[in-house]
C-alpha positions in Angstrom: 89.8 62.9 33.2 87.7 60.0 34.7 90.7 57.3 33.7 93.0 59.2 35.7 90.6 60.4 38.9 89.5 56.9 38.9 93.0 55.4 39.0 94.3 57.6 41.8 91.5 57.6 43.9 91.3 53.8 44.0 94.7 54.1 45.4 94.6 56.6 47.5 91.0 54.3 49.5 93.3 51.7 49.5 96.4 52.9 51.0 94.4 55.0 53.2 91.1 53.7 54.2 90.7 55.6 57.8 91.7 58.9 56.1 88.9 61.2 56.5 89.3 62.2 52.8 88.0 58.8 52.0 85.1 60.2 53.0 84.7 62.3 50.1 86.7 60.0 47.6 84.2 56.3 48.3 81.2 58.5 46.5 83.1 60.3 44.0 84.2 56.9 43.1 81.0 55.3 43.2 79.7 58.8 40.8 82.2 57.3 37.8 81.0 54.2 38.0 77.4 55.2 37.3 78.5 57.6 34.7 80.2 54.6 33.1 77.2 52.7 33.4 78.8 50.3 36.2 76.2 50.6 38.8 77.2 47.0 40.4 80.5 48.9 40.9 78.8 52.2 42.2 76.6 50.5 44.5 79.4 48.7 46.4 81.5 51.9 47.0 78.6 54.2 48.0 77.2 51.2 50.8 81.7 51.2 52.0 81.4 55.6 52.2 78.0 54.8 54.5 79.5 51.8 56.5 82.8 53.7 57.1 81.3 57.2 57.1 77.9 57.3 58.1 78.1 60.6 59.2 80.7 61.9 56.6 80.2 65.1 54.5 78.8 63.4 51.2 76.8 61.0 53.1 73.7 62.7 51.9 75.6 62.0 48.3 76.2 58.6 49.1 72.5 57.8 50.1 71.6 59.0 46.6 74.3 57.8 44.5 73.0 54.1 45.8 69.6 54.9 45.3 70.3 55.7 41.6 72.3 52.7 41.4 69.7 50.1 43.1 67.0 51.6 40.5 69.6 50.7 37.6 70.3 47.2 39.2 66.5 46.7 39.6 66.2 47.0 43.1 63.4 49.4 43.9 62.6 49.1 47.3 65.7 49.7 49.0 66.4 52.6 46.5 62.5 53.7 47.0 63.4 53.9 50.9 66.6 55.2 50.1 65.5 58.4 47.8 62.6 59.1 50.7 65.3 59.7 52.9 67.1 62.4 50.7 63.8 63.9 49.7 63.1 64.3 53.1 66.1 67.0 53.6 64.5 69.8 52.0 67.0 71.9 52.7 69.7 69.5 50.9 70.6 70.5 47.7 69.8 67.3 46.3 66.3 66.8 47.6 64.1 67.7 45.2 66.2 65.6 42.5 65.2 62.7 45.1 61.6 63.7 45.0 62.5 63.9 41.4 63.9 60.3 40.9 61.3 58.7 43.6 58.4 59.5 41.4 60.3 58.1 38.3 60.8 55.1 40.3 57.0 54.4 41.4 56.6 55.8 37.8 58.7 53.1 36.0 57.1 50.1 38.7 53.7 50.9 37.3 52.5 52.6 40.7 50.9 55.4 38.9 48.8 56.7 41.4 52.0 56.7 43.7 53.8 58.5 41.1 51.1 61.1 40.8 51.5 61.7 44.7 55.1 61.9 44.3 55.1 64.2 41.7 52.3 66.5 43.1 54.3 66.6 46.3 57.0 67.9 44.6 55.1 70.7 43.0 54.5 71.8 46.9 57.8 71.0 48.4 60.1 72.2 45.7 58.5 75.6 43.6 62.4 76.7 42.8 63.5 74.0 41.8 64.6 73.8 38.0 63.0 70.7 37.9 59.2 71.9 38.6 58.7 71.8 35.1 59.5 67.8 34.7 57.5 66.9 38.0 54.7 68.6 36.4 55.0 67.1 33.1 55.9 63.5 34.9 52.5 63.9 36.5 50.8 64.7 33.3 52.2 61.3 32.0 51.0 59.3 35.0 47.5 60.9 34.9 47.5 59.8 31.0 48.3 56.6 32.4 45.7 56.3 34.7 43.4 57.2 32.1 42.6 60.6 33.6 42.8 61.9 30.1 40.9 65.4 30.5 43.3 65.9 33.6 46.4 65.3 31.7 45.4 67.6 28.7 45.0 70.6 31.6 48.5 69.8 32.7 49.9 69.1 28.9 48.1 72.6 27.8 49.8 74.7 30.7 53.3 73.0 29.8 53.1 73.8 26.0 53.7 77.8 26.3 56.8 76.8 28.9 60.3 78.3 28.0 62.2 75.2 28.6 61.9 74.1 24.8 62.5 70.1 25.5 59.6 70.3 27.9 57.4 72.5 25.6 58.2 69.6 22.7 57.2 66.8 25.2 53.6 68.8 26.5 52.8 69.5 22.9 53.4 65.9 22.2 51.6 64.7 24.6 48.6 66.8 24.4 48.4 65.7 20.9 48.6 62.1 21.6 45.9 62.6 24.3 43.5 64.6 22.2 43.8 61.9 19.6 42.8 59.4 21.9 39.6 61.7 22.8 39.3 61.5 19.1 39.4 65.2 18.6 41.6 64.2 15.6 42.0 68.0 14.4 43.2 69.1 17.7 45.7 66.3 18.1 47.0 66.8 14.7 47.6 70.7 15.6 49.6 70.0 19.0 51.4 67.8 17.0 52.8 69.4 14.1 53.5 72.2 16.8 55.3 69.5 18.8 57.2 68.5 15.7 58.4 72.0 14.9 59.3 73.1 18.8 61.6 69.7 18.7 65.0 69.4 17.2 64.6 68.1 13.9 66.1 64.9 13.9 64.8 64.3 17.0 62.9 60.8 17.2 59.9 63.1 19.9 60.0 65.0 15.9 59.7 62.2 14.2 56.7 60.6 16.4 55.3 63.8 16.3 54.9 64.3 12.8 53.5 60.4 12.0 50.5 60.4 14.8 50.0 64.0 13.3 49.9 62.3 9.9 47.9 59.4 11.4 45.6 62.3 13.1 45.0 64.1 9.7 43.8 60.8 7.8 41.3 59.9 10.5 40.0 63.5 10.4 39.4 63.1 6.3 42.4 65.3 5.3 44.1 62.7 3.5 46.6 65.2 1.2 47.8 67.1 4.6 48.1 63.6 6.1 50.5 62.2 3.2 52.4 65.5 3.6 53.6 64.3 6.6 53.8 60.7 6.0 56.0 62.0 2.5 58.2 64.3 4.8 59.1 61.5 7.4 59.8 59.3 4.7 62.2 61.7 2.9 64.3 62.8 6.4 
């Protein structure tokens, strides 16, 4: 009930600002504001639960919560520095979602071969974590970027057997959007449909899927499979 936990919180910070539960209630208050897409709002109570409490229980919390929120206002350094400093507590239960983030950060700046560190550094630091299987396929996407295409393809292949079916979908994808660009336009268009198929059907990754298979197809010369697919997008 966010309405509710928002209203009473506020009050309870403001009547009682010294209170060592405000501690705990300054970054629960600045988590709803995120998840309300407020992060102008989140920032400003995570940076009062650090000034106030910079020591406090959540204060690992509160360094993260106002790194996610800087990235959302724009404001990479500071949340760059920020998610670092999380990363950097491998024991914390948040650290490898820090790693995590940081590497979406450099990721999203255009620092691919920063990302690519990130990410690789997380495949070290972080072999438990549920995550792994992003990082790995983040990296894939940066070496794709940096036009490391037949490095990409060995990360995209090892994803496409993984259990996680969303990150099976996205190597497949992938590995049939870098295969096309290799020009191995029967290979692409295989990864493809299999991408299409692993993905939920009225998923737009489906959808994608299934026209660069299509587009696949017609350069390879097999123009009836290729307005199969072309036909079936059109009708969904």
């Amino acid at each position: 009930d966010s309405d509710t936990a928002r209203s009473e919180l506020r009050r309870f910070v403001a009547a009682h600002p010294d209170d060592p539960a405000a501690a705990t209630a300054l970054p629960y208050l600045g988590d709803l504001a995120l998840t309300s897409g407020d992060p102008a709002t989140a920032e400003r109570y995570f940076r009062q639960g650090l000034a106030r409490f910079p020591d406090g229980p959540l204060a690992v919390e509160c360094r993260f919560g106002l790194a996610r929120a800087l990235q959302r206002l724009d404001k990479p350094e500071e949340g760059e520095r920020l998610y670092r400093a999380v990363a950097g507590q491998g024991e914390h239960a948040l650290a490898d979602d820090a790693q995590f983030h940081l590497g979406a950060l450099q990721y999203g700046q255009g620092e691919y071969d920063e990302a690519l560190e990130t990410f690789a550094a997380f495949d070290e630091a972080f072999r438990e974590s549920p995550r792994r299987a992003e990082a790995r396929l983040a990296a894939g996407w940066a070496l794709e970027k940096l036009g490391r295409l037949d490095q990409a393809k060995q990360v995209f292949e090892a994803l496409s057997s993984n259990s996680n079916s969303e990150v099976q979908a996205e190597a497949l994808y992938w590995l049939g959007m870098v295969r096309k660009a290799q020009r191995d336009y029967a290979g692409a268009a295989d990864a493809l449909l299999r991408a299409a198929a692993a993905a939920d059907s009225g998923d737009e990754l489906a959808a994608a899927a299934r026209f660069h298979a299509g587009d696949a197809l017609r350069r390879a010369g097999e123009l009836g499979k290729a307005r199969e697919q072309f036909d079936a997008l059109l009708a969904a």
